[in-house]
N, C-alpha and C positions, 0 to 999 in steps of 0.2 A: 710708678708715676705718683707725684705729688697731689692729692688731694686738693685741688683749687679753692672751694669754699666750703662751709658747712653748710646745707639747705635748712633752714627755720622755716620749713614748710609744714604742710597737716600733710606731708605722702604725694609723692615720692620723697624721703626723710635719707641722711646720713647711716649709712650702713657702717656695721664693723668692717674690721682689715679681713676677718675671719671669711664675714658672710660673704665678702666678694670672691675670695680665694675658694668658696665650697663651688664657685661654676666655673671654674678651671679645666674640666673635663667634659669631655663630651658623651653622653650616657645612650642607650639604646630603649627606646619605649616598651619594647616588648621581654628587656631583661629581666629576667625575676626578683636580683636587686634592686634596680629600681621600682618596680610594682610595691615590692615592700616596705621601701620607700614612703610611696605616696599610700598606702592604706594606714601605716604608723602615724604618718602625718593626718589621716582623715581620724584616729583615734585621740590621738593629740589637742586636736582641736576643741571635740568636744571635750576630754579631760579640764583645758583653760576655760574652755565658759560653762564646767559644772554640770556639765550634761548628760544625764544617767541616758546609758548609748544601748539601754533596753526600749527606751521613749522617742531618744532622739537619734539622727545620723547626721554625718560631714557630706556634700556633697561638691566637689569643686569643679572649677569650672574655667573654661580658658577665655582670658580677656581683663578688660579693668574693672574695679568695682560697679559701673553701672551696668556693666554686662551683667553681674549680677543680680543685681537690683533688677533690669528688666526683665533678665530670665522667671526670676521668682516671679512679679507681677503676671507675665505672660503664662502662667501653668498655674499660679496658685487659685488665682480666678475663673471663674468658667465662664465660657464662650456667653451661657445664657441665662437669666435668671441672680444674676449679682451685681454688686453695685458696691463699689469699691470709694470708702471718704478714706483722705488724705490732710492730713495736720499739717500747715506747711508756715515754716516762719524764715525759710529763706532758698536759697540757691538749689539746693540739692532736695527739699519738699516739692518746691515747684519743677523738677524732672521727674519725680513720680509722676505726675499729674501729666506732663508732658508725654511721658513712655501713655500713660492710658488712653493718651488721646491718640497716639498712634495708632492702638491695637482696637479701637472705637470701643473702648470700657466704660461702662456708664460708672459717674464719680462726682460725688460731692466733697468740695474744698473749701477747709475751715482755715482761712486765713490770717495767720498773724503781724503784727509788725516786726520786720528784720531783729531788731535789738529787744524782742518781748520773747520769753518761753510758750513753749504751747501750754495753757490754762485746763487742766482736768476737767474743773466745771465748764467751760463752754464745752468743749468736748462731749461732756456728760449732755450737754443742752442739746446739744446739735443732733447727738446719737437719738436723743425724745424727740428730735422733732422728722427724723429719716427712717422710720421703722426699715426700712428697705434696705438699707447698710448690712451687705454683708460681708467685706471685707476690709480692714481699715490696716493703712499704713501712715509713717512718721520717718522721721533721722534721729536718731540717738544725740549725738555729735555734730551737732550743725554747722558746718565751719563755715559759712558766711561771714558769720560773727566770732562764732566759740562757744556760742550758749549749749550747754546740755539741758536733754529734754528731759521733763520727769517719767519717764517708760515703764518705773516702774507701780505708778500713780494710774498710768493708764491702760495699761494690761487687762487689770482686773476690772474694770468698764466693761471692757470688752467680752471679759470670758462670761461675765453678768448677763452678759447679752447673745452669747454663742457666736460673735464674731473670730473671723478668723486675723490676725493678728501678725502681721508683716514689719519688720525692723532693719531699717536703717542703720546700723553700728559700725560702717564703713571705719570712721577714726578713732570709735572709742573702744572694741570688741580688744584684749590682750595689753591696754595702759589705760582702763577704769574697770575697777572689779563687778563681774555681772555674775549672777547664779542663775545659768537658765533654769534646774529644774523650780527656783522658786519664783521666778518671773513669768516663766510657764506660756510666752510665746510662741508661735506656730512657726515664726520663720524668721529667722537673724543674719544676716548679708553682710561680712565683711571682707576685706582683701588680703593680699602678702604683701601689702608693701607702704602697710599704715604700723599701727603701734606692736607689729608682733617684727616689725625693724627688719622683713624681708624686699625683697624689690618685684618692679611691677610685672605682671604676667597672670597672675590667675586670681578669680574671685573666689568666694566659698560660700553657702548657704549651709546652716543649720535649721536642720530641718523636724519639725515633729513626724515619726515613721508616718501616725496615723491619719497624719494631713496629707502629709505627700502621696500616700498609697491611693487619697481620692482624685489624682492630678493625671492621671493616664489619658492622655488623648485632648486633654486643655491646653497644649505649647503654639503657640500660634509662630512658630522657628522651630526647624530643624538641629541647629546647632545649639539652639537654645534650650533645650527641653529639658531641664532638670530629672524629670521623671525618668526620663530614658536614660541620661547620666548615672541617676542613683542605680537603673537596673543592671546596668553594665556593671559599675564599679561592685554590684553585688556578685552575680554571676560570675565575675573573673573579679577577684579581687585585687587591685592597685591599678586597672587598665579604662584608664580613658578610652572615650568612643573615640573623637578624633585627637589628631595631633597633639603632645603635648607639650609645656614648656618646660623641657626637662633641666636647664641650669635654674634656671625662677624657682621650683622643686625644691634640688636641694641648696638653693641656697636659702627658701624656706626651714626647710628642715633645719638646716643648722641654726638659722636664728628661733625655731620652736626652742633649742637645745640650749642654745645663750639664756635663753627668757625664764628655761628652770634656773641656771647657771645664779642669773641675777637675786633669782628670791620668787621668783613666781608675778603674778598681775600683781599682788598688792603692793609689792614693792618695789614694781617699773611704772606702780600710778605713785608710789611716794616722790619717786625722781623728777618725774616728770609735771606734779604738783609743786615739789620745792621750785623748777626751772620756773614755772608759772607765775611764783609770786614772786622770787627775783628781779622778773622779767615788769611784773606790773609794777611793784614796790619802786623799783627804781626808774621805770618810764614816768612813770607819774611822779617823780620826783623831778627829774629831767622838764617837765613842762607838757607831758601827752596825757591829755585824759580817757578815760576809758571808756568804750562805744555800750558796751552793755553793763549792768548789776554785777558788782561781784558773786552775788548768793546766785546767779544764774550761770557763771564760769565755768566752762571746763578746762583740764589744763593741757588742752592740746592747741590751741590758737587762741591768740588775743588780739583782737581792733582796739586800734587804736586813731583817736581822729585828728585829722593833722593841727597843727597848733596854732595855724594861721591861716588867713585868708590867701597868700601870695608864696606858701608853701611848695618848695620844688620837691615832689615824688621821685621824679625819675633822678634829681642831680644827688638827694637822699638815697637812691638805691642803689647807685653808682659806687657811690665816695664807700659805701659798710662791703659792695660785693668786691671790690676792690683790694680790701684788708680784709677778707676769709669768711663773709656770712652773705648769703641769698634768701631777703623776705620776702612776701609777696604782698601785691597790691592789694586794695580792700575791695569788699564784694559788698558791699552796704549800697543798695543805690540813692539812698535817701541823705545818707551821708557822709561829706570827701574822709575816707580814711586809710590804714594800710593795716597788715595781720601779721604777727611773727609766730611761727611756730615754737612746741618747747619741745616735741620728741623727736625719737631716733637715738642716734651715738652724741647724748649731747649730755650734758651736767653744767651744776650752778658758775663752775669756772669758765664756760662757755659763754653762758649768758652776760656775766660783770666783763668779758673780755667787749660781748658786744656793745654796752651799758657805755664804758671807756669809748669805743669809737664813736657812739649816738653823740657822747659829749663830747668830744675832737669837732664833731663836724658842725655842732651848734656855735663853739670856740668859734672856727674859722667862717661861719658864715654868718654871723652878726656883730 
């Protein structure tokens, strides 16, 4: 079957012909293939984000990225005596904050403007004036907008301060080059189905051994409990506690195998950087200005705000999904815009194809 559009989202993104063809079979959870499988891929992982696997471990997890994100929240903190600040400049900041108001975590929130990066120095201000902060999370990748955070500006705040040290990298972890051992984070949270170009089914946390080892008995979820996950996957190695999503699996796995194939991170962040500025260079030459700073871009989404007052979104989203690409609306609430993504199975000949329809439809509607 015919591929109907490209998705120019931040995830669920255009998979290869490959990665779809690796879940063509149906696998047995308790095979020793497959276990070996998912342990390779749990060594994989930390391989791509540099992670000397004496310090650190993979631990995955079934669900979509905020499962993960909640999972960690919900274990990394303890029940009593912490107090978790949250940097938050958009959509995905403020569900941290949301998950700890669920789990009743005491939490101070430094809030920024949607189209502003989080500021190390306030940061640094806020830490002097909350002695009581003792666990801090952020997003990497903030796709509200597109702005990347400075994480690695802000880490070292924290270690300054013996805070524990929670990341967000849901869209940038595998298409923006990270070194955890020199970022030296506690806990990094991304999924299969953002820039490592797998589809949706499981989270992952990277974990430091010697944080997570203090986490026994802090999951406030059964299914959620990383701690117990990591002792499982230790004790039997490749074996999930519950169920798992064994095609998601390996058609991770094969896209881990594409992503060496390609050149590694630095070179699926060159592509995915050229898509970016294709994508801005020539919208804004088209007549769309841009929602945030360049020097604040990442190149996995770009806002963009619409060009007029009497702007049709949806008869715009129509006319491009129509001719082969699906963008999405914008997440700014401050102000009207919309977001294209640049990764997945996409390159700069993508992008000028989309470039040509933006301009067909400007043509026909003025």
């Amino acid at each position: 079957m015919k591929q109907p559009y490209l998705l120019l989202t931040p995830g669920p993104l255009s998979t290869t012909p490959t990665v779809k063809a690796a879940m063509q079979i149906d696998y047995c959870t308790w095979d020793s293939d497959y276990r070996t499988v998912t342990e390779t891929i749990r060594q994989q992982i930390l391989a791509m984000a540099e992670a000397n696997p004496n310090n650190y471990t993979t631990v995955l997890l079934q669900g979509s990225g905020s499962y993960g994100v909640e999972a960690t929240i919900g274990a990394a903190v303890p029940r009593e005596g912490a107090v978790l600040m949250v940097a938050i400049n958009g959509a995905y900041g403020r569900r941290i904050s949301e998950i700890a108001d669920y789990y009743a975590i005491p939490h101070v929130d430094v809030e920024f403007a949607e189209d502003e990066a989080v500021d190390p120095q306030r940061i640094e201000q806020a830490l002097a004036a909350h002695p009581e902060v003792t666990h801090f999370a952020t997003v990497h990748s903030e796709t509200t907008t597109g702005i990347l955070n400075p994480i690695e500006r802000l880490v070292p705040l924290l270690k300054a301060r013996g805070i524990v040290s929670i990341i967000d990298a849901m869209s940038s972890l595998g298409g923006v080059p990270l070194v955890m051992d020199q970022l030296d984070c506690d806990y990094l949270v991304s999924s299969a189905n953002k820039c490592v170009q797998g589809v949706p089914g499981f989270a992952f946390i990277i974990a430091k051994q010697s944080e997570l080892a203090k986490t026994a008995g802090n999951a406030r979820s059964l299914s959620l409990d990383i701690y117990a996950q990591w002792q499982a996957m230790t004790k039997q190695p490749g074996k999930w506690r519950f169920t798992s999503p064994t095609h998601v699996v390996h058609a991770f796995a094969q896209a881990l195998n594409e992503l060496e194939i390609e050149g590694g991170v630095v070179q699926r962040y060159r592509r995915y950087a050229a898509n970016q500025q294709a994508l801005s260079d020539g919208m804004q030459a088209l007549g769309f200005d841009l929602v945030i700073d360049p020097a604040d871009q990442g190149p996995i989404i770009t806002s963009f705000k619409y060009p007029s007052t009497d702007f049709d979104f949806d008869a715009f989203y129509q006319f491009i999904k129509e001719r082969g690409f699906v963008i999405y609306p914008g997440k700014v609430s401050t102000i009207p815009s919309f977001r294209i993504g640049t990764i997945g199975d996409v390159d700069t000949t993508d992008i000028q194809r989309l470039l040509a329809i933006i301009s067909d439809y400007q043509r026909l509607t003025h």
